[in-house]
C-alpha positions as CSV (number, residue, x, y, z in Angstrom):
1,X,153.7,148.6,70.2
2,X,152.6,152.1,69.5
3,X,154.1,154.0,67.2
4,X,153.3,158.0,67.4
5,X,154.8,158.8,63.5
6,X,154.6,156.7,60.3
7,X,157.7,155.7,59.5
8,X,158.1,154.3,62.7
9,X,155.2,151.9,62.2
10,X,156.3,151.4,59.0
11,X,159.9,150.0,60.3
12,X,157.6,147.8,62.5
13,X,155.8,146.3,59.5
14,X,156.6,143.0,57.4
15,X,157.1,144.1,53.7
16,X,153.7,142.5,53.3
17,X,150.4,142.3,55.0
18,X,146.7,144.3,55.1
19,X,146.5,146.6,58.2
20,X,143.4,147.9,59.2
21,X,142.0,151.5,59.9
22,X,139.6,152.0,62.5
23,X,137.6,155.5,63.3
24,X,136.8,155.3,67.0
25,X,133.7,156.5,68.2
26,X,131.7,156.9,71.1
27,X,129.0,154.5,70.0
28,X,130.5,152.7,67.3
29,X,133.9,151.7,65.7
30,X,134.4,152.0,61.6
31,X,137.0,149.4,60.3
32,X,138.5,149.0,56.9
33,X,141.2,147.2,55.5
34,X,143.8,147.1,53.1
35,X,144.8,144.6,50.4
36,X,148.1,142.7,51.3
37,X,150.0,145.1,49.0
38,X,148.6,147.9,51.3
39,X,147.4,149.8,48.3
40,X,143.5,151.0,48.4
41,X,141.6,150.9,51.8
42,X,138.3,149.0,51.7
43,X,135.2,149.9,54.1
44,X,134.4,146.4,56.3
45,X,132.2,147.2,59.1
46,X,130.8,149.5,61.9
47,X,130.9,147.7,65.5
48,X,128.7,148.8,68.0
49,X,130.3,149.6,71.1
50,X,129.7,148.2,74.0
51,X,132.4,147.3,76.8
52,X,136.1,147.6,76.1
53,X,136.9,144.4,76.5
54,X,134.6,143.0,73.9
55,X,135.6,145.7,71.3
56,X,138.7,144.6,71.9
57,X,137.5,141.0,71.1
58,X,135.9,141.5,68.0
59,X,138.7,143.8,66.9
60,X,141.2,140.8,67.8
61,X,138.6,138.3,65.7
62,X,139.1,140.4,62.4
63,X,142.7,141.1,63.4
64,X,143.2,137.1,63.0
65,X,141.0,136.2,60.7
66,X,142.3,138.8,58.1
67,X,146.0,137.9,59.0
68,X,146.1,142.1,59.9
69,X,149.9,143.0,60.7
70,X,149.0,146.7,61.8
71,X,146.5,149.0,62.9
72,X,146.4,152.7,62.2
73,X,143.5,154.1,64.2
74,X,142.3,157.8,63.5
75,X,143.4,160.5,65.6
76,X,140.6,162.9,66.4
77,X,142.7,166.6,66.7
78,X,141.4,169.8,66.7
79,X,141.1,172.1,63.4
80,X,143.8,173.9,65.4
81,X,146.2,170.6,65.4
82,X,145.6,170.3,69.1
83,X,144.3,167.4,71.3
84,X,141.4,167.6,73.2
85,X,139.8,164.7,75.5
86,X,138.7,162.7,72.1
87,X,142.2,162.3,71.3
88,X,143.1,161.2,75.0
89,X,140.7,159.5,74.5
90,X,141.9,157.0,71.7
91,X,145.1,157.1,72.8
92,X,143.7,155.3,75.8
93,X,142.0,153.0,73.6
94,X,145.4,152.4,71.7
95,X,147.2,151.8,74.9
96,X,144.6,149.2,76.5
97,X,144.5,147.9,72.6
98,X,148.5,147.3,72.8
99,X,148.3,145.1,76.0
100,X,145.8,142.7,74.5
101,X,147.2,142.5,71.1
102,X,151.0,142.3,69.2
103,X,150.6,144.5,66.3
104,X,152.1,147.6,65.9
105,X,149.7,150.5,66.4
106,X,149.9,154.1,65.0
107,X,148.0,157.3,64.5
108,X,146.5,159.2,61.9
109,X,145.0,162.9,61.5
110,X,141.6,162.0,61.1
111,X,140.5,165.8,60.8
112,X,137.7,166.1,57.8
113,X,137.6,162.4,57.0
114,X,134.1,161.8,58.6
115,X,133.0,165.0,56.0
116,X,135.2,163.5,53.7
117,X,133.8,159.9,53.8
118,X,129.7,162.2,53.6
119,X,130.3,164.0,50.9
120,X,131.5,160.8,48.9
121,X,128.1,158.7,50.1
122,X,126.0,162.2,49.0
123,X,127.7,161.9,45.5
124,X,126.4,158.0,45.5
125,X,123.1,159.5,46.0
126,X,123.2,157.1,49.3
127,X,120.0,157.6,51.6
128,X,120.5,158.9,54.7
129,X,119.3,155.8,56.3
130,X,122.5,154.1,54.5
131,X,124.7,156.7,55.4
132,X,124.1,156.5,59.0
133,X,125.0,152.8,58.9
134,X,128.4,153.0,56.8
135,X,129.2,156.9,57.5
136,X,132.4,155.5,60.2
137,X,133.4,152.1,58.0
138,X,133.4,154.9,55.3
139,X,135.5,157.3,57.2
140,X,137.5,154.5,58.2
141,X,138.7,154.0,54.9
142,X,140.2,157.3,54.4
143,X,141.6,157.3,57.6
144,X,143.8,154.4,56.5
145,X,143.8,155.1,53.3
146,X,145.6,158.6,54.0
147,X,148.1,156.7,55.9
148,X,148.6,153.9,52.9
149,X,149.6,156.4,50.6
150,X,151.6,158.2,53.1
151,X,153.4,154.6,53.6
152,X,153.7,154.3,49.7
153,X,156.1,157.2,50.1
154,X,158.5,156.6,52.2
């Protein structure tokens, strides 16, 4: 089921349960996850891409083994607010994801979270070596953490 607003996915949801956030890229995939309370979002792990059906997999595996009862996966617009071929792009993946999978799905405006999510490992005085292996789990995390405390408020 894919949701295109919030609140929508929100009616969708159990009163309790983590979701997850993902921040789909072309190589790699960032996931983080909430607490069951869906309070603060929590950096898990970058997958390496490889064939959809495996992503889809591993994405599954962390789905179940977490007990996950949504996924909010960042929406890649335009500074503009417009949707170029990234955004078609995961809402392809979101589509594919829905067939293989019974959680509800929704988006969130992911513009900025990727500089966001760098400025945040520059203050931790991260190495750049570090930051270029937890930059999209990192990213991830404000992805769904913008849409956690958007939930909070409805």
């Amino acid at each position: 089921m894919i949701f295109e607003d919030v609140p929508s996915f929100a009616d969708a949801l159990p009163d309790y349960g983590a979701i997850a956030g993902l921040d789909l890229g072309t190589k790699t995939i960032g996931v983080a996850v909430s607490d069951h309370m869906r309070s603060i979002a929590t950096p898990l792990q970058t997958i390496k891409r490889q064939k959809f059906t495996q992503d889809a997999d591993h994405l599954l595996s962390i789905c179940e083994g977490r007990q996950l009862c949504g996924l909010i996966l960042g929406l890649p617009r335009n500074m503009d607010g417009s949707e170029g071929p990234r955004a078609q792009s995961t809402r392809a993946f979101a589509r594919n994801l829905a067939q293989k999978m019974d959680l509800p799905i929704s988006f969130w405006d992911e513009r900025l979270s990727t500089v966001a999510a760098e400025k945040a490992l520059l203050e931790a005085d991260t190495t750049r070596k570090r930051r270029s292996e937890v930059i999209d789990h990192v990213a991830a995390s404000y992805i769904l953490q913008g849409a956690l405390d958007r939930l909070r408020h409805l």
